[in-house]
C-alpha positions in Angstrom: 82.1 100.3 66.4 83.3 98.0 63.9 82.7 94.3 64.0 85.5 93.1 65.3 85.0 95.1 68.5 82.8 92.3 69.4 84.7 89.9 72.4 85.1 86.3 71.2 86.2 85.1 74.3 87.6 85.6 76.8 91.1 85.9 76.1 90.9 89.5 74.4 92.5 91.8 77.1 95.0 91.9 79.7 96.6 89.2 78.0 94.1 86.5 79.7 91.9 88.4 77.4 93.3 88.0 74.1 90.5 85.9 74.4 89.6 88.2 75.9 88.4 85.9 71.7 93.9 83.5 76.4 87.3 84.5 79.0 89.5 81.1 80.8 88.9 78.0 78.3 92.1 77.7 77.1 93.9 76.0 74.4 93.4 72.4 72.9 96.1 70.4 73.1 97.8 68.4 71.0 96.3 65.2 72.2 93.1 67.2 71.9 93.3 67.8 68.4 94.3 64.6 67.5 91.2 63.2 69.1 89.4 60.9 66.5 85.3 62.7 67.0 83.6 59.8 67.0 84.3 56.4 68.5 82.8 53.5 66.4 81.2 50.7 68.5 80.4 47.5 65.9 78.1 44.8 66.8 77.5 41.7 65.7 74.1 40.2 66.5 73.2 36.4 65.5 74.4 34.0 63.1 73.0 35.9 60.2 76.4 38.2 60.6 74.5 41.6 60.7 76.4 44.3 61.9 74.9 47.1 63.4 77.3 50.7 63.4 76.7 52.3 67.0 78.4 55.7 66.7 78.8 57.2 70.0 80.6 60.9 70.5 83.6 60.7 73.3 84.3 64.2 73.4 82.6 66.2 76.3 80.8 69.8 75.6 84.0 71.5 77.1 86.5 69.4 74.6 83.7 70.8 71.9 84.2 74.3 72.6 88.1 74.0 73.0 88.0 72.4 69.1 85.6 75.2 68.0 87.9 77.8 69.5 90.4 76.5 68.0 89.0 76.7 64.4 88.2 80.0 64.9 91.2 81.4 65.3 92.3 79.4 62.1 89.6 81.5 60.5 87.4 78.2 60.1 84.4 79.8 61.4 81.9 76.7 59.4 84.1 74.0 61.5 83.7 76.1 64.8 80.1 76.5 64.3 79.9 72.9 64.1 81.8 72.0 67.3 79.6 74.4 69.0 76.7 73.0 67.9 78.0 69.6 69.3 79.0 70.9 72.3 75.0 71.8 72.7 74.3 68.3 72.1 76.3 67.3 75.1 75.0 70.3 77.4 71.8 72.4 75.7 72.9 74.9 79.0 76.5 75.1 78.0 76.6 79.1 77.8 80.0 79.3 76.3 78.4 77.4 73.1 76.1 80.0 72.7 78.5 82.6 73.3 80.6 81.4 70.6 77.6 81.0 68.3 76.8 84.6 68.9 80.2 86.0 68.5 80.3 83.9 65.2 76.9 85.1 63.8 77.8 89.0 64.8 80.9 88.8 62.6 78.9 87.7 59.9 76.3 90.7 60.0 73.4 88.2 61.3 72.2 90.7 64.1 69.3 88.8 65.1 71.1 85.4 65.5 73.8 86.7 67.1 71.1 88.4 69.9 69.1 84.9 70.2 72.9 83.2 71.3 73.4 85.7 73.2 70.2 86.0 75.3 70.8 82.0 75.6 74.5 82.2 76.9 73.0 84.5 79.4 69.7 82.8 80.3 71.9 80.0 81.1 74.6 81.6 82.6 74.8 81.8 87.2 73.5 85.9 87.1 76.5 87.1 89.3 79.6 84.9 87.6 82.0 87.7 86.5 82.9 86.4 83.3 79.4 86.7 82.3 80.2 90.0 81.8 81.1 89.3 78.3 77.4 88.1 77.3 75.8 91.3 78.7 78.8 93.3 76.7 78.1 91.5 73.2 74.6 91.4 73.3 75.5 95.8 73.7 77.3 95.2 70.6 74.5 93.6 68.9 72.1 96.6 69.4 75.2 99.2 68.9 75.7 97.8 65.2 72.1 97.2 64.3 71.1 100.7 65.7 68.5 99.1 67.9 67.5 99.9 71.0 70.6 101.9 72.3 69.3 102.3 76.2 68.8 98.7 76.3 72.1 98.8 75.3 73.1 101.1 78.0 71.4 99.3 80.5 73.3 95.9 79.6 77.0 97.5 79.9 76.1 99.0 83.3 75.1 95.2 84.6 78.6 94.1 82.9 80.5 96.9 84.7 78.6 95.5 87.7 79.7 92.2 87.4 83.4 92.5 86.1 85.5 95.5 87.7 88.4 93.9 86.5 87.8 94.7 82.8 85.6 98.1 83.5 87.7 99.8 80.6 85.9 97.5 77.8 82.7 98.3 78.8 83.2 101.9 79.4 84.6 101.8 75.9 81.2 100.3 74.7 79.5 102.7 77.0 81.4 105.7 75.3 80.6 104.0 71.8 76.7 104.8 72.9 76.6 108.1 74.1 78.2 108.7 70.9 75.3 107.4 68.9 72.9 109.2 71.3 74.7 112.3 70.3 75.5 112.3 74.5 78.9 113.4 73.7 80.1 114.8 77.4 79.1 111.9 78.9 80.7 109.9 75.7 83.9 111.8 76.8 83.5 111.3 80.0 83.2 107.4 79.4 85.7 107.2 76.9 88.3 109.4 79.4 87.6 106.4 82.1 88.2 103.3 79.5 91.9 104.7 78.7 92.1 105.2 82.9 91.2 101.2 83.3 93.0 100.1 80.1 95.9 99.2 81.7 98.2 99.8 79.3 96.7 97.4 77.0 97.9 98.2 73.3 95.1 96.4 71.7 92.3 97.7 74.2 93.9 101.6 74.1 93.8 101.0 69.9 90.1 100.4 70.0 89.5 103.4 72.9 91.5 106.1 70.9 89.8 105.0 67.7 86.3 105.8 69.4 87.8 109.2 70.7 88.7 110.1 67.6 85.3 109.8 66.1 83.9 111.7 69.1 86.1 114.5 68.6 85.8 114.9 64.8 81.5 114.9 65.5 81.9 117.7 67.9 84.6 119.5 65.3 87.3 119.8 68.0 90.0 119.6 65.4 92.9 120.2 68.4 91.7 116.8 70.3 91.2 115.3 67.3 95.0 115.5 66.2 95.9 114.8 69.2 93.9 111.3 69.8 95.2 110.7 66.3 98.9 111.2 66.9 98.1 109.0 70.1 96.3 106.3 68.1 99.8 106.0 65.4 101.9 105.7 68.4 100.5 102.8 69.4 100.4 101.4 65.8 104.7 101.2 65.9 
């Protein structure tokens, strides 16, 4: 599966998806980023001359996430981590935070964090939002890379496939990734054969799909397909 099969956000495919890590949030902008974090109110109470330092946050949960976003595609996954964590502060039912929390725990191998943020982005999520899709997709890849549970896993990518048509090819690319594991290989096939079908010409999400194919193919020993997804796989690496 590899870790960084996991979504970030919502700009990873389709172009509005490359980040998918681009579900919808945007990019900060300049003004954004050049947003002092904290505002500093001083008192002075009496004739003593005591000041008292009120520090009050101005940035909203939203403005948070856009920051921790932001860091994390400059690789500064300890400074995202903390602007989600504020953005929680703000709103304890911002989704997205948890979402981002997840997707930054998974990277780092911490399974059963990354499952917690997800089951939080989605407890907190409206059930039938489309972009939710995402949460149900992750939390798949949570149990995918710690082995766990595979037809819970299966049962989540079928509720995101429900959700989200638009980006079916994802999640019967996770769904493939499964029946693989469960040694299901005609219905991985199958799966995988659909994903390329809804890919939609998408270099990065037909990279990922052929990658899985390959694997399938060289399980089952069918050395022909197996060249063949390979070959495919190199053309879409010039």
């Amino acid at each position: 599966m590899g870790k960084n099969r996991v979504r970030d956000n919502f700009n990873c495919t389709k172009g509005a998806m490359r980040s998918e890590s681009s579900q919808k949030f945007g990019v900060c902008s300049s003004e954004l980023l050049l947003t002092t974090c904290y505002l500093l109110l001083t008192v002075f109470s009496g004739c003593a001359g005591h000041k008292i330092i009120i520090i009050k946050d101005p940035l909203k949960a939203e403005e948070h996430i856009k920051l921790a976003q932001v860091y994390e595609t400059k690789g500064e996954m300890e400074l995202a981590v903390e602007e989600y964590k504020k953005a929680l502060e703000e709103d304890k039912t911002n989704s997205m935070a948890y979402f981002g929390l997840g997707s930054i725990s998974f990277k780092k191998g911490k399974y059963g964090d990354a499952e917690d943020y997800y089951k939080k982005a989605i407890e907190n999520a409206p059930a039938d939002e489309p972009r939710n899709a995402m949460f149900y997709n992750n939390l798949s890849c949570v149990y995918i890379e710690a082995n766990k549970d595979l037809k819970e896993a299966e049962r989540l990518v079928q509720r995101a496939l429900l959700l989200d048509a638009e980006r079916a090819g994802i999640y019967q690319d996770t769904l493939g990734v499964i029946y693989t594991k469960l040694k299901e290989y005609e219905k991985a096939d199958e799966a995988f054969l659909s994903a390329l079908q809804n890919a939609h010409e998408d270099a990065i999400a037909l990279r990922y799909i052929y990658q899985h194919l390959s694997e399938l193919y060289r399980l089952q020993g069918n050395k022909d397909r197996f060249h063949e997804t390979v070959e495919r796989l190199k053309g879409l690496g010039k």
